[in-house]
C-alpha positions as CSV (number, residue, x, y, z in Angstrom):
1,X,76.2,96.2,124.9
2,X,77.9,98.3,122.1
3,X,78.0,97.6,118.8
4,X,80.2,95.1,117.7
5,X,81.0,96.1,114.1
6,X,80.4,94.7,110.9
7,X,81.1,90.6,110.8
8,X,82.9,89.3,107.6
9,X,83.4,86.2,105.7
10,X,86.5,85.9,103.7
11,X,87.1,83.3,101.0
12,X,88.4,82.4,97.4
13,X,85.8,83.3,94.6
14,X,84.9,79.7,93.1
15,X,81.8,80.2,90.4
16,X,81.8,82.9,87.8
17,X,79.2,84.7,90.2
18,X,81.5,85.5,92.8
19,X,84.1,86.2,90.1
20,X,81.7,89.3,88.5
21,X,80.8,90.6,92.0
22,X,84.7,91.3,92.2
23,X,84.7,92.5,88.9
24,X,81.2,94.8,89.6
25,X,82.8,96.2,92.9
26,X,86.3,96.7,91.1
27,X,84.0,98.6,88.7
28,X,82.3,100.7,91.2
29,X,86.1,101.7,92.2
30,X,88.5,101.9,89.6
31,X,86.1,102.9,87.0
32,X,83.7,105.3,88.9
33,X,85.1,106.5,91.1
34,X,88.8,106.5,90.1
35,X,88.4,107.0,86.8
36,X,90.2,104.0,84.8
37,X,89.2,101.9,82.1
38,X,90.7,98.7,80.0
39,X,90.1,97.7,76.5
40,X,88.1,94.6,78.3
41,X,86.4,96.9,80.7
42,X,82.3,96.3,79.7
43,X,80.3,99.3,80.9
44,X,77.2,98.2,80.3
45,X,77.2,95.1,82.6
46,X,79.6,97.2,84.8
47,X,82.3,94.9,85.0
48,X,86.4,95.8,85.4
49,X,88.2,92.8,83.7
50,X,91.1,91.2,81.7
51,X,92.3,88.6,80.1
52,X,94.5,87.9,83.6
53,X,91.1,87.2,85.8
54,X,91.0,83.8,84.9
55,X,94.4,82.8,85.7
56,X,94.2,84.6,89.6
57,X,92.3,83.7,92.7
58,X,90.0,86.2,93.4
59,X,90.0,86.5,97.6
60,X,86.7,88.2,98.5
61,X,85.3,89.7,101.5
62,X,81.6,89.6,102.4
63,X,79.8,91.9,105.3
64,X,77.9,88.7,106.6
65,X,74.7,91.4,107.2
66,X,74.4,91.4,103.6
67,X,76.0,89.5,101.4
68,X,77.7,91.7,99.6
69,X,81.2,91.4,98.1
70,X,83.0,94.6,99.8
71,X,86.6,93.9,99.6
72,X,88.4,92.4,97.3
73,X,92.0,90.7,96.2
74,X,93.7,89.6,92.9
75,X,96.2,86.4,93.6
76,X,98.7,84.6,91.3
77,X,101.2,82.5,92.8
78,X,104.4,81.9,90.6
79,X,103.7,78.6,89.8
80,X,100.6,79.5,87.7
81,X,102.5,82.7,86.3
82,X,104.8,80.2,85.1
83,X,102.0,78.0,83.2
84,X,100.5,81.6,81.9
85,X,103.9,82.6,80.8
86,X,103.9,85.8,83.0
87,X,102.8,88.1,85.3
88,X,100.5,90.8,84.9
89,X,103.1,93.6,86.6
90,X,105.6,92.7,83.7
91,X,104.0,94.6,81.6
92,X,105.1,97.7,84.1
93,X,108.2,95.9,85.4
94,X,111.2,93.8,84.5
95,X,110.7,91.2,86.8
96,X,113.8,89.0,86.7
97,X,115.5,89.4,89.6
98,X,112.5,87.9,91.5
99,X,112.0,85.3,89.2
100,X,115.4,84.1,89.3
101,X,115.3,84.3,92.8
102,X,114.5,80.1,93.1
103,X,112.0,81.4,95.6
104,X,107.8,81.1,95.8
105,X,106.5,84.2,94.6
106,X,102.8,85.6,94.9
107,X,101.6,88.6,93.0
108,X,98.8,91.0,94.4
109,X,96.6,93.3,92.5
110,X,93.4,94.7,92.2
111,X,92.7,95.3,95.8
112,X,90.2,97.6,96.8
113,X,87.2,98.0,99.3
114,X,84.2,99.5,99.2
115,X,83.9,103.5,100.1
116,X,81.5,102.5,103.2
117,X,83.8,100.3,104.4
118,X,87.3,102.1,104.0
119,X,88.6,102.7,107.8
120,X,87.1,99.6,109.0
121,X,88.0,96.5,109.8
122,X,87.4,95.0,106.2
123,X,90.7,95.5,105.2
124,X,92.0,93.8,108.4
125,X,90.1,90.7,107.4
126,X,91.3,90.8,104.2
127,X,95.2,90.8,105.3
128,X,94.6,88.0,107.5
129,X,92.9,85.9,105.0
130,X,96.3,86.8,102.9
131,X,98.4,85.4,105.7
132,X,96.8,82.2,105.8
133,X,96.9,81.8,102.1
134,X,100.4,82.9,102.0
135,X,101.6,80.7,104.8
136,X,99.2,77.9,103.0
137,X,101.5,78.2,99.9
138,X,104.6,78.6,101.7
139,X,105.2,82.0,99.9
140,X,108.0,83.8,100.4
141,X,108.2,87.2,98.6
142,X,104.9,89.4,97.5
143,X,105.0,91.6,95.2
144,X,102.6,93.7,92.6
145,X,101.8,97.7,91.6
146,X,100.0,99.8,93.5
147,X,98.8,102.9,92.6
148,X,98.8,106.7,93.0
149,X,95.4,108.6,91.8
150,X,96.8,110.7,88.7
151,X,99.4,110.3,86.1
152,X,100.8,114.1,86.8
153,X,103.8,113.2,88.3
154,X,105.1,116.9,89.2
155,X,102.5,116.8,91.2
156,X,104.0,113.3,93.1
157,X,107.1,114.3,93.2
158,X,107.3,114.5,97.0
159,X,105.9,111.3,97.7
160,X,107.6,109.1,94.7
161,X,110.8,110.9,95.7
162,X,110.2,109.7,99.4
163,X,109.9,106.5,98.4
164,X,112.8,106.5,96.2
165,X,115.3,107.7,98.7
166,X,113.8,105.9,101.7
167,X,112.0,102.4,100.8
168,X,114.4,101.2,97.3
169,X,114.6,97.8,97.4
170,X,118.0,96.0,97.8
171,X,119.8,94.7,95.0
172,X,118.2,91.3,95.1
173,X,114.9,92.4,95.2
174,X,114.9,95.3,92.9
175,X,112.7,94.9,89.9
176,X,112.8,98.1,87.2
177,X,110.1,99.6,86.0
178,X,110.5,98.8,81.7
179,X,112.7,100.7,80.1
180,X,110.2,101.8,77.7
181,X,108.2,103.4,80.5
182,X,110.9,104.1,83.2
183,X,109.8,107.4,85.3
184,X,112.1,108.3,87.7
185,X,111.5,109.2,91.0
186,X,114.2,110.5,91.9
187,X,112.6,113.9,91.7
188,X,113.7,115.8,94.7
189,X,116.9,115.6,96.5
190,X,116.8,113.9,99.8
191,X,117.5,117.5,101.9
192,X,114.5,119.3,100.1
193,X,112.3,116.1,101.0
194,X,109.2,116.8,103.2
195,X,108.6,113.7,104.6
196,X,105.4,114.7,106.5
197,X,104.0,116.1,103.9
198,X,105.3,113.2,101.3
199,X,103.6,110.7,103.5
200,X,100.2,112.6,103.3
201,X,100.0,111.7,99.5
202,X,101.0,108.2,100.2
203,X,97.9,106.0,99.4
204,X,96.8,103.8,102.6
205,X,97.6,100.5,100.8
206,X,101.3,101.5,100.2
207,X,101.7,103.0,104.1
208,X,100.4,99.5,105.0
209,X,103.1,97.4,103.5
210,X,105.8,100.2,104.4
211,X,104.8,99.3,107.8
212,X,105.1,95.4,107.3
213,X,108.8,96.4,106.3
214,X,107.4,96.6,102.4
215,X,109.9,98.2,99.4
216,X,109.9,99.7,96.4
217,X,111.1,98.9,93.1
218,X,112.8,101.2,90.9
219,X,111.0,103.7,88.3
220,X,107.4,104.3,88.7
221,X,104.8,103.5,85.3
222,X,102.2,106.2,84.3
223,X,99.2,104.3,83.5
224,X,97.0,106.4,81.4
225,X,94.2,104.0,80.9
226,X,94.0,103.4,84.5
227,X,94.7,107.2,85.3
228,X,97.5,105.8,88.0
229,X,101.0,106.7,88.6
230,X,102.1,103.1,89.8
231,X,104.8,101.7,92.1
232,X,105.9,98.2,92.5
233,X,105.5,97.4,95.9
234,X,108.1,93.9,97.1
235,X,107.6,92.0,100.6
236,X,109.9,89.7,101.7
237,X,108.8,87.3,104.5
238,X,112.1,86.6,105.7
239,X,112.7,90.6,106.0
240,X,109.9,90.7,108.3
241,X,110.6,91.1,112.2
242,X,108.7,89.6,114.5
243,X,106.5,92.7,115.2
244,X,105.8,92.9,111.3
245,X,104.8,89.2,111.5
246,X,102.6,89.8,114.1
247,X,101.0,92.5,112.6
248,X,100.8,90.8,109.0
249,X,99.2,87.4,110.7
250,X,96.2,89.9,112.3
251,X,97.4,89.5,115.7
């Protein structure tokens, strides 16, 4: 018979073990390999935190041949955010017009997977054990940044641009980058767009919740510490045909 594939097991971190094997493997990524770095980041025990990790549900995935943490999410329903006094994006992003919105917000971060298991299935795991948690809570819009590698943002143009004139969000789902920060990304004009060629630089995570009918917000934020150019990235559930709700629930 062929080879099945790696099994997983996907659940909420609940002991401050499994919460520092998503902060070891967020390590291996965002600091390695990407780059980034945090005034909370500890090097020596290898560990990507903040101040926020406490406040989140950490959704992890395990290969079931090893044990290993190899995927993993950052959660914060609006309720909590609410208790905390914000979310961690508004530092990024004025936020209002979500939470004015009288609806159930759930903010993603943090996701990432580990190299050996980019391409895989991991990720598809990891999207349906968001579904159920999302459909759990009732949510109804998701939302949180997500990153380009690099804070050159000549060099982004293209694909911020693309995402600017294609994907904005509508009006009642726009959130603004800070004025502060603001980076346009209205770069290029729409005829000297490349679309192809945009969509090459898009990272994965952002062509996946294009796909599930995903927008942008206005204004990217250059994170320097984190060596990102970020987006804010909106879902609404109701927006979702039945296809995209298909493919969101894994099926």
């Amino acid at each position: 018979m062929p080879d099945a594939g790696p099994s997983f097991t996907i659940r909420l971190a609940d002991s401050a073990d499994e919460l520092r094997a998503a902060q070891r493997l967020r390590y291996d990524v965002f600091v390695r390999e990407l780059g980034g770095g945090g005034e909370m980041v500890d090097h020596d025990a290898g560990l990507e935190q903040d101040e926020f990790d406490p406040y989140f549900d950490h959704m992890l995935a395990y290969d079931d041949a090893t044990s290993e943490v190899v995927g993993v999410y950052r959660l914060l329903p609006g309720d909590r955010a609410a208790e905390l006094g914000q979310f961690y994006s508004e530092a990024e992003y004025d936020l209002t017009v979500l939470k004015q919105s009288g609806r159930k917000l759930l903010e993603l971060g943090r996701s990432c997977l580990h190299p050996d298991y980019r391409g895989g299935t991991a990720m598809y795991h990891l999207w349906n054990g968001l579904a159920g948690y999302v459909s759990e809570r009732q949510i109804e819009i998701l939302f949180g940044v997500a990153s380009f590698h690099g804070t050159e943002v000549g060099a982004l143009a293209q694909p911020l641009s693309m995402l600017h004139h294609n994907h904005l969000a509508p009006v009642d789902l726009r959130v603004r980058a800070q004025p502060g920060v603001f980076q346009s990304m209205n770069l290029v004009k729409p005829e000297a767009l490349d679309r192809r060629a945009a969509m090459v630089q898009v990272p994965a995570l952002i062509k996946a919740y294009l796909r599930l009918g995903g927008f942008v917000g206005e204004g990217a934020f250059i994170d320097h510490a984190f060596n990102t150019t970020d987006v804010c990235l909106i879902l609404d559930t109701a927006r979702m045909n039945e296809r995209q709700k298909r493919i969101y629930g894994g099926a």
